[in-house]
Every structure is written in C-alpha cells, then in structure tokens.
DRENTOR-727321 format. One record per residue: y, z, x of N, C-alpha, C in turn; residue in three letters. Coordinates in steps of 0.2 Angstrom, whole numbers, plus 2048, in hexadecimal, padded with zeros to 3 digits. Last residue first. Layout:
BEGIN
YZXYZXYZXALA ...
***
This chain:
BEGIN
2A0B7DB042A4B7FB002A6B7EAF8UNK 29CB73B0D299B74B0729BB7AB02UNK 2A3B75B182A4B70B122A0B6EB0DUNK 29EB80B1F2A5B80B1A2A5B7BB17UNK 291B7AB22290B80B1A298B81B1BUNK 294B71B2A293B6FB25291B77B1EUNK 29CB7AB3629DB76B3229DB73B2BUNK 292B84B38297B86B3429BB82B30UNK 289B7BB40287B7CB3928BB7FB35UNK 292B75B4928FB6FB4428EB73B3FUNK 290B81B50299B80B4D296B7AB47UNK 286B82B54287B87B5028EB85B4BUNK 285B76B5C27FB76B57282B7EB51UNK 28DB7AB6528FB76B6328BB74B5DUNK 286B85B6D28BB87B6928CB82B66UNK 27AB7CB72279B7EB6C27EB84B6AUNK 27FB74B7C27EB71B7627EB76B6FUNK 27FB79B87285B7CB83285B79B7DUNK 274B74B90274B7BB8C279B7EB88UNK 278B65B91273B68B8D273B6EB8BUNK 28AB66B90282B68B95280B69B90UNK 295B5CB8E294B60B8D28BB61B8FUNK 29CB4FB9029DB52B96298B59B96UNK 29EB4AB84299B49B87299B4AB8EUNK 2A3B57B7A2A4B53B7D2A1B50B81UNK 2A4B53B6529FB56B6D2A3B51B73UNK 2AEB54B5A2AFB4FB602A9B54B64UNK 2AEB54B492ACB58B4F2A9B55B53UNK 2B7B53B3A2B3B51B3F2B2B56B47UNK 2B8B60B2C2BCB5EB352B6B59B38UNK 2ADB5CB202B0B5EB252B4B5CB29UNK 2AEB54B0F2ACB53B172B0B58B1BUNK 2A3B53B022AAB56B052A6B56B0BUNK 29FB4BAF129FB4DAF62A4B4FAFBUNK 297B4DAE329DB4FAE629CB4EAEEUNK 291B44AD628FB47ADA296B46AE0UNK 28BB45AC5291B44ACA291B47ACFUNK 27EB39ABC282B43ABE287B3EAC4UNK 277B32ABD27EB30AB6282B37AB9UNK 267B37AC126CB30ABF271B31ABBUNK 267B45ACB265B43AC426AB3CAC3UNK 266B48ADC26CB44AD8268B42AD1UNK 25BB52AE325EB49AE4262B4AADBUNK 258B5CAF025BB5DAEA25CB54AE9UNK 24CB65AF6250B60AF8251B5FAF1UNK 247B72AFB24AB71AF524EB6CAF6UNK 241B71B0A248B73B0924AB72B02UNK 233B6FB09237B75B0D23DB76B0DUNK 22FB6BAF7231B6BB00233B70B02UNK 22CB70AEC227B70AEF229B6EAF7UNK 237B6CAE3236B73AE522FB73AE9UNK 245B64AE123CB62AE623DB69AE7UNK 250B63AD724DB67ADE247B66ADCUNK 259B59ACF253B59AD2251B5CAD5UNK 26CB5BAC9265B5BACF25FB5CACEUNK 27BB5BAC4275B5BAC3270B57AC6UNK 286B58ACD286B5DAC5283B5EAC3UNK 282B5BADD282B59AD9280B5BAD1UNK 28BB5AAEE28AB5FAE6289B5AAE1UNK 28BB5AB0128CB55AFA288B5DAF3UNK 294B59B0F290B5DB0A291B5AB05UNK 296B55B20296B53B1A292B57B17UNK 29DB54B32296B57B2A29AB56B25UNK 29EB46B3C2A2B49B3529DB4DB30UNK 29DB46B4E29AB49B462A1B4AB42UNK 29EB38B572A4B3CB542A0B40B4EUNK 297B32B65297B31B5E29DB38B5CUNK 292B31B7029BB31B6E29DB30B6BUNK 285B30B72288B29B73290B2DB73UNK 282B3EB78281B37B7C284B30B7CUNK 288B43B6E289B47B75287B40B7AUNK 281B3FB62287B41B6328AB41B6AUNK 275B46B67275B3EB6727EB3EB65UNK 274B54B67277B50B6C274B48B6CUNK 278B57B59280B57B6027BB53B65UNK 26FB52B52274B4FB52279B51B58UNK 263B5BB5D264B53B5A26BB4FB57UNK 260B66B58266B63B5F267B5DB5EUNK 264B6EB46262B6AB4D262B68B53UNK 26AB78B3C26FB73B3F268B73B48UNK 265B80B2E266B80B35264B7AB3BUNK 262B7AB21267B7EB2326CB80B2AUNK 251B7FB21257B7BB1D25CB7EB1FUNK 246B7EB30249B81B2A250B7DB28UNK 242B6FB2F245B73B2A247B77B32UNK 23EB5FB30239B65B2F23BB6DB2DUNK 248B56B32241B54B2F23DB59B2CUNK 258B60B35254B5BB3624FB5BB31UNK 264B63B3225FB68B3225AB65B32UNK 26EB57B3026CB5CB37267B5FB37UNK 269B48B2C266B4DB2B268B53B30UNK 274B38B3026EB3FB3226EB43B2DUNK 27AB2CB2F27BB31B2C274B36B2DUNK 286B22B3727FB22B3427FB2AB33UNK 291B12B37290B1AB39287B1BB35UNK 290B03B41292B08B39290B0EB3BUNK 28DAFBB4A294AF9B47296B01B42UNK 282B00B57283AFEB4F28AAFFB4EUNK 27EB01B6327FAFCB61282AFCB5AUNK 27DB10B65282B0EB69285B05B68UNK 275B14B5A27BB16B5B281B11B5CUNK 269B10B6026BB0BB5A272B0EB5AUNK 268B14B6C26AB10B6D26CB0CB68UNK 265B21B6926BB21B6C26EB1AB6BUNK 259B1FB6125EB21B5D265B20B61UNK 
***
C-alpha cells in the first residue's frame, strides 16, 4: 500500500474502521500509512435520502438507492507527522475518529 501511495498521481480512499469492524472505530492503518508516505487525511462523511442497510453485516453498510441524493462533507485535513512513534499513533487514531463523526454531522 505504501508503495502504491507513494507512486500514484491521485488520492485514494480507505475505510478507517477497517474490513472487520467494529463500525466506527478508526484503525492504525490509515494514520500510519499516512505517517509513512506524507499523505495528508481528509475524513469524509457521506448521507443518503434514501438507503439500503445490509442488515446482515457488521456494520449496516448502507448503499445509495438509484436517483436519491446523496451529501457529502469533509473535514479539516489532518497532517501526521512523520516524525511521529509508533506508539503516539494512536492519539492520532482518536483525533481521525473525532474527526470523521464531526463531519458527519
């Protein structure tokens, strides 16, 4: 992952709560591949007029009905700095998750 980072022209978009849950709670994974290449986090929260909840996943994953409106809102970006220890990562995992639940306001 560091390395498609550190090659790719474009931005890319994670899951912080990662593949397996709990829903909500912010992973190592984005800060510290952030932390490795210099990548910059923008959280993002997205709302839609009307959804689909997978009720059978661990996180009620919700998908966009065709024709609804869907909103989206972005956070202050948030600079890690790569000077930063693996064990201060996870203030920095707290701040991510405050983060993206104010932008999902």
């Amino acid at each position: 992952m560091v390395n498609t980072v550190k090659q790719s022209v474009s931005d890319i978009l994670i899951t912080a709560d990662g593949p397996k849950g709990p829903a909500c709670e912010v992973k190592e994974g984005s800060v510290r591949l952030a932390r490795k290449t210099g990548s910059v986090i923008v959280p993002v929260a997205w709302k839609g007029s009307r959804v689909k909840i997978l009720e059978k996943t661990w996180d009620g994953f919700k998908i966009p009905i065709p024709f609804s409106s869907v909103t989206f809102k972005y956070g202050s970006p948030l600079v890690i700095p790569q000077t930063l220890s693996s064990e201060d990562e996870a203030g920095f995992n707290h701040l991510l998750t405050e983060a993206i639940l104010e932008a999902g306001k």
